[in-house]
Phi, psi and omega in degrees: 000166188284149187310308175005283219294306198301352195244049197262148212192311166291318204272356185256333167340298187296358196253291184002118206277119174107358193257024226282184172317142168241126167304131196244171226270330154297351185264001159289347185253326175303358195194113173285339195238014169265328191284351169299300168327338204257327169304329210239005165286110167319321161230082184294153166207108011278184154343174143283314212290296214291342162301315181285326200268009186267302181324293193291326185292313181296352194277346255207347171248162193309164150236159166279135164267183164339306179279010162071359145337082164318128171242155171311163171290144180287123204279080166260195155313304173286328164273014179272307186303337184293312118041269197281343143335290157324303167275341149287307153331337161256028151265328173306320200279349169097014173076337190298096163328295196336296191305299160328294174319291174318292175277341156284133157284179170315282163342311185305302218278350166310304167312312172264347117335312171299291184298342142352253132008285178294299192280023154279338189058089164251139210289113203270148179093357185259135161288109150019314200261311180295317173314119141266114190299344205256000156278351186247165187323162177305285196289351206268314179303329183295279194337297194296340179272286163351294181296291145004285178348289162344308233261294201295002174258346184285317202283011177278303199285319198285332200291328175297136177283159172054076147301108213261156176282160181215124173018078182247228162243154189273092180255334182265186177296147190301321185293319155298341188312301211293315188298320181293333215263299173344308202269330198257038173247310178316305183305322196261342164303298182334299179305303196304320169314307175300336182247040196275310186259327164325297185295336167300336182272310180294335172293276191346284162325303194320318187268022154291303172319116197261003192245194204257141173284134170213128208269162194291150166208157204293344164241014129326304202297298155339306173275000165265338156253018155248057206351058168280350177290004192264012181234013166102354188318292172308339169285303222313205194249321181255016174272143173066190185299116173284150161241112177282197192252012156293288162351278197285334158302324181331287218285329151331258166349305196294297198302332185255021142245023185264002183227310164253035123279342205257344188265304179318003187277331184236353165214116179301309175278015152288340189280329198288335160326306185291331178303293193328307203269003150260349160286336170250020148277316199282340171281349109008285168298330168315284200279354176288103131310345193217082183248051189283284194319309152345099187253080176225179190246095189281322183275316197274358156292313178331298200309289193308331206263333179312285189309305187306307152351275166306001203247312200250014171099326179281077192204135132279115200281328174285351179293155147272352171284307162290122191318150150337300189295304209329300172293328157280006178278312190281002170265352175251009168275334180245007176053046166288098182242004146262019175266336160298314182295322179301292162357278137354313194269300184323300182310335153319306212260333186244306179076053167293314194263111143354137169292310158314320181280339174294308205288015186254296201295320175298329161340284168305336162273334181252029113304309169301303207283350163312341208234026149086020169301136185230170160101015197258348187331286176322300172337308179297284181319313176287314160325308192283351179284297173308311178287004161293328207272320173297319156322281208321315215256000152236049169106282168038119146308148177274152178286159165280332149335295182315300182307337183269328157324321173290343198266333156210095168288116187283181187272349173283339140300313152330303185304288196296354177273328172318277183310317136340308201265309168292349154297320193297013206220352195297347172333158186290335196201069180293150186285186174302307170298326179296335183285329180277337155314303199298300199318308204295312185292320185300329200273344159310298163321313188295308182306334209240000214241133169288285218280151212279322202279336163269316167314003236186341191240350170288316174317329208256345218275143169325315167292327213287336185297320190266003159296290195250175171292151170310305163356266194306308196286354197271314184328293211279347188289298209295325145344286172300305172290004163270345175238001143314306192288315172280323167286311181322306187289329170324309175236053142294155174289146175046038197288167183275204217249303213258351146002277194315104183314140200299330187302326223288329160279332177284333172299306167305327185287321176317304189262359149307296195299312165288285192340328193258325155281342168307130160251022189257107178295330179308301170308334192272346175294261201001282165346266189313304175283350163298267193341295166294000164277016184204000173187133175265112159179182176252119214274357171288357192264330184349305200220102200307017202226324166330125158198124187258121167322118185308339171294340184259354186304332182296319187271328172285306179322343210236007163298097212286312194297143186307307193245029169248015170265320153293340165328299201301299173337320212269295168320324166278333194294335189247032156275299182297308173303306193311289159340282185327321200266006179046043150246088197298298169324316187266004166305287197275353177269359167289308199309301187299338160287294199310293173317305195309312206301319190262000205281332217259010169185035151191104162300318167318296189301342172308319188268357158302307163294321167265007130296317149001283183261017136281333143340287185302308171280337152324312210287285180340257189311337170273342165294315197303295183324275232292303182250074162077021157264173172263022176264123184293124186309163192273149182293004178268325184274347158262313142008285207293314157332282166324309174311323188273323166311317192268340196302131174222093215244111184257146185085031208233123171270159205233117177281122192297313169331294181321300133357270176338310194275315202296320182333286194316307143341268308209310182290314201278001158226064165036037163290080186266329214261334172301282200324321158323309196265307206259333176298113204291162192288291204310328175313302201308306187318308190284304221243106173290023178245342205249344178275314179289339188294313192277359122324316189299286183313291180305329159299307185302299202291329162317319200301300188315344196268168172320267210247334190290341173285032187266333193260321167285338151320322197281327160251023136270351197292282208279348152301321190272354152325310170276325178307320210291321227269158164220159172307122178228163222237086199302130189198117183319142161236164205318326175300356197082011197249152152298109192236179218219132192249119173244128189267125183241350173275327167262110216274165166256020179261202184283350185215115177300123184324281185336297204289319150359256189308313174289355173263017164255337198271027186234341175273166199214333232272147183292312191301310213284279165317339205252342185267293172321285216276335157340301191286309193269350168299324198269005175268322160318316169272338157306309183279357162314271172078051165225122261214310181313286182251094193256127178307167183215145180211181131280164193042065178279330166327318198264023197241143174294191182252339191184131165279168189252321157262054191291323175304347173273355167272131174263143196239014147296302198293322172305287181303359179263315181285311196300285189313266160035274224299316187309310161340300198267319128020282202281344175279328140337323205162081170302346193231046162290066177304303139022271167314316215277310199271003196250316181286308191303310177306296192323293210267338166293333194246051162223349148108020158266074193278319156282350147313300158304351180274319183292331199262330159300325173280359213254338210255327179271330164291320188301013165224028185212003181032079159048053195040022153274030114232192198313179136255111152339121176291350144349287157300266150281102241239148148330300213302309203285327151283008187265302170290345171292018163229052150272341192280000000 
């Protein structure tokens, strides 16, 4: 095809599917009046975050002078609006830190703060503390409150561990970003700490002040950049957003006790200060007719207000007024600890207390007894019996604890699991389901239970009577004594091979045999533990199709009790099957027994499991895409993603697969500025999957501008050069000349052509694909080296012209990747022209002419609504009319 044609670039962007136009940051100083506009748009793209962070990065870099010197950025015009561009997009968001926090790094939003500050005319060179707020202009105090706000919520914020980063500006090379952001967030924590008690003095003071506050809004702002601030407008009382100062103490009160809880981890009576300022956020909160202006987290004030309580004491257990935790709080202070199990009991029947807050307190006791508290054994037990019995009674897996509780029980456990189970029920008309949760636990006990005489006293017991059918208790009794009478028989000492009574193998073959078909994790423990009452040997061998990736077989296998290493095995392994086969439900409730299981004695395998079923939910939602939905993933789940990309953990094992897939995740719903920005260099440097995504990424986020994607094109360009490339290898021949040997099995680039490519068939995103086959069009036509019949893509400009080492290139292997790749492109989006006109050029110069005649028509029709108008001169190019008349 003609160059004409290969450098065509503009007019097709739009036909991209899912791809529409991104406003881009210089036409906000060309037109003054789009950003409002551009703002006020139900999904603007970009963002408001990304506008801020474009905005400050273009004002924030450096210039060269004459001598080719890096100079600070230049204080002009164009970087003061950009500045104030920055601050109007964060007066549009209302000043709301939540938000700020969330999409900004420390630095940006350090900056833009800052710039705040100025135009607000805060007196410069003055401390913060020193300033009476109640003297100075409406927005000038406002500013100055903000910032603060800031400084003790950054210092909160930073003290949570593995924080994840978020975007910023860019003054170095993509391999440095991450270490500069890093080194200039460590500095600015430093300073905010050291001033630390300054910003708590200025909040104070803010809540001495009784009138109402008013904040910068886009046309204060506006009039500061028409210098209209000089006649006092922007100062007045009445300029900018009102907050009244109920509004603005709420949020205060939150932000300083959110600081002095977080101080109380090293001064205890700081925590009761922070009790003080959430009792007057939330009575605050009461008395708000109104809280738009109010940015806090109403479930984590619960949490702090709860913690603090519990922290300082301030609860009566005898109070009706105090929550439920309060009261088991204060009861294990004063060390009522059946009066905590009553507690407990009750709760089965109201189901007040979180489930997560029982398993804390069961937690918390059995720590003390770690640490050598005694007489607490029973405690321990009995917690665990009620929070079992609360599982049982909404659905709930019973814990392994519990199940290991079973295994050899006394009858006075036994007695209190009864009596439990029968409090748990006292309603007048408990509904159906519980009762029918409750028949299945009781018949589960009977099933756990060895010895015939605890078995005879849940069978004898009344609810067990009043549960189940006659039926059913004649079953499961006679059920027991047939598999008592076989572990009995079973476990002689040392029996020969002909010993063994014949049930007693037809029995084990049976539940071998459920064992292998069960997806239930609860039937398949039952399982295992019957098994292991009747044979020692290892039941993970059972089914030569069991198969756990070999990085985690060391760490499971090396689990000493027997039978929670096949649990484990197992669970993952028909985890794992369930996936292959895209049944994601019982895929997590496998997944989900198995975390509960390793959660409670091998933290590596915990986070082995939740990679896992991060893996699993990727699979899931990229499956979900793939056959047409449109939902975007939830924002807990790319968090999770982001989390896994940064996360670093030694000793830990890691499947490359996992990765792979979060890139790919991560490219196919256009998270590029993470990829771009965030990702640390040693990940990029190790792993050649966190290197090509971010290669990708950047070409792609680059592409609207001219010329600028040309130098990260170029290093993707030399990477897949190298996936391409084989070794060769110099070698005399009997004439004496030198000939040149290509090694095609070891490929040099960071990834082997196979893993490539399947890691190309994994991508969904158009921009993405269009790039790729771009990049191999124009390698294809170089290692061709036919002038004549040339393939056409898009964006081919931005690509070199000529290798330097052509001969190191296969050029089987090119030509193969391309067809592939365009190939699977289109099973994607069949009405690609683009892609349509590009598999069409593929089949002309490969001398498939009526393939290609087919592929022209289906691309002029699909721009042409099946030739009732025109075809785009685009589209059909001279060249392609030229060429129907080979046909």
């Amino acid at each position: 095809m003609s160059v004409e044609a290969a450098d065509r670039v503009a007019a097709v962007v739009s036909s991209w599917p899912g791809t529409p136009l991104q406003t881009s940051w210089f036409e906000f100083l060309l037109d003054g009046s789009l950003l409002e506009k551009h703002l006020q748009k139900s999904n603007p793209d970009p963002t408001p975050v990304q506008l801020i962070i474009q905005f400050l990065e273009q004002a924030s870099k450096p210039s060269v002078n004459e001598q080719n010197q890096v100079q600070p950025p230049a204080d002009n015009r164009r970087n003061r609006t950009l500045k104030l561009l920055a601050l109007k997009v964060a007066a549009h968001m209302k000043w709301d830190l939540d938000v700020l926090e969330k999409g900004l790094t420390i630095p940006v939003l350090n900056m833009l703060l800052n710039e705040l500050l100025c135009v607000s005319k805060v007196p410069p060179g003055v401390k913060h503390v020193d300033l009476d707020l109640s003297t100075l202009p409406p927005t000038t105090a406002m500013g100055v409150i903000i910032y603060n706000r800031w400084a003790i919520r950054t210092i909160v914020l930073s003290s949570f561990p593995e924080k994840q980063t978020k975007p910023g500006p860019h003054q170095m090379n993509m391999l440095s970003i991450v270490q500069q952001e890093k080194e200039m967030t460590e500095n600015i924590l430093t300073v905010l700490k050291e001033q630390a008690a300054d910003s708590i003095s200025v909040l104070e003071g803010a809540l001495q002040l009784k009138k109402d506050f008013y904040v910068h809004t886009l046309r204060t702002l506006d009039l500061l950049a028409a210098d209209a601030a000089a006649n006092g407008e922007t100062e007045s009382s009445t300029a900018g957003l009102c907050i009244s100062a109920d509004e603005l103490h709420c949020q205060v009160h939150y932000d300083l006790g959110g600081i002095f809880f977080q101080q109380g981890c090293t001064d205890q009576p700081a925590h009761e200060k922070a009790r003080d300022h959430f009792r007057q956020t939330k009575e605050l909160l009461k008395k708000l007719d109104s809280t738009i202006h109010v940015h806090l987290d109403e479930k984590r004030l619960a949490g702090y207000w709860n913690a603090c309580k519990a922290l300082t004491g301030d609860c009566d257990p005898s109070d009706s007024q105090t929550l439920p935790y309060d009261q088991i709080n204060s009861l294990i202070r004063a060390c009522n600890y059946q009066a905590v199990i009553e507690a407990f009991i009750k709760d089965n029947v109201s189901r007040s207390l979180p489930n997560h807050f029982r398993r804390s307190v069961l937690r918390e006791f059995l720590y003390k007894v770690q640490q050598g508290e005694s007489g607490l054994d029973e405690v321990c037990h009995k917690i665990c019996v009620c929070n079992a019995i609360r599982d049982a009674l909404e659905g709930e897996i019973l814990s392994v604890r519990f199940q290991q509780l079973l295994l050899k029980p006394s009858k006075r456990i036994v007695d209190f699991i009864l009596e439990v189970c029968t409090r748990s029920l006292e309603k007048d008309c408990p509904p159906e389901t519980s009762r029918r949760n409750m028949a299945n636990f009781m018949k589960t006990l009977c099933e756990s239970l060895e010895e015939l005489s605890l078995v005879f006293m849940v069978s004898s017991h009344k609810l067990f009577m009043e549960l189940l059918k006659e039926e059913e208790r004649k079953v499961l009794v006679e059920q027991m004594r047939k598999r008592s009478a076989t572990i009995n028989l079973s476990a002689k000492p040392l029996p020969s091979f002909y010993d063994i009574p014949a049930s007693a193998s037809v029995n084990i073959g049976q539940l071998e045999q459920q064992l292998i078909l069960s997806l239930e994790p609860r039937r398949i423990r039952q399982i295992l533990i019957e098994l292991h009452g009747m044979a020692e040997r290892p039941f993970w061998r059972v089914n030569s199709k069991w198969e756990v990736p070999s990085d985690y077989i060391n760490v499971i296998l090396s689990i000493k009790d027997n039978l929670t290493k096949d649990l484990v095995y197992i669970l993952m392994a028909k985890g794992l099957h369930c996936i292959s086969i895209k049944d994601f439900g019982h895929a997590r409730q496998l997944f989900s027994a198995c975390l509960e299981l390793v959660t409670e004695f091998s933290p590596k395998l915990r986070q082995v499991m939740l990679n896992e079923m991060l893996l699993l939910e990727v699979r899931a939602h990229e499956t979900m895409a793939a056959e047409g939905s449109k939902e975007r993933p939830p924002p807990d789940l790319v968090s999770r993603v982001r989390g896994y990309l940064e996360m670093r953990i030694h000793d830990l094992p890691l499947r490359q697969v996992v990765g792979e897939e979060c890139v790919a995740f991560m490219l196919n719903w256009r998270e590029n500025d993470y990829l771009t920005l965030q990702v640390p260099p040693s990940l990029v440097m190790n792993n050649p999957y966190i290197k090509l995504g971010q290669l990708l990424a950047s070409t792609c986020k680059e592409l609207p501008g001219p010329k600028e994607s040309r130098r990260t094109a170029k290093e993707l360009w030399d990477v897949v050069v190298q996936i391409c490339s084989v070794s060769i290898q110099h070698k005399r021949n009997n004439d004496g000349r030198v000939g040149l040997i290509k090694q095609r099995e070891s490929s040099m680039g960071i990834l082997h052509r196979s893993k490539f490519i399947t890691f190309i068939k994994k991508l969904r995103e158009p921009l993405v694909l269009t790039t790729l086959i771009s990049l191999f069009v124009r390698l294809h036509s170089i290692v061709r080296d036919d002038i004549v019949n040339e393939v056409t893509a898009e964006h081919l400009s931005i690509w070199p012209s000529s290798l330097p080492n052509i001969q190191a290139v296969d050029v089987e292997a090119v030509a193969v990747t391309v067809k592939e790749l365009v190939s699977y492109a289109l099973t994607l989006n069949p009405n690609n022209q683009s892609w349509l006109i590009t598999q069409a050029d593929i089949y002309f110069v490969t001398n498939q002419y009526s393939a290609a005649l087919n592929l022209y028509l289906q691309a002029g029709a699909v721009c042409s609504d099946f030739f009732t108008k025109a075809v785009p001169p685009d589209v059909y190019t001279d060249q392609i009319y030229h060429i129907s008349g080979f046909f």
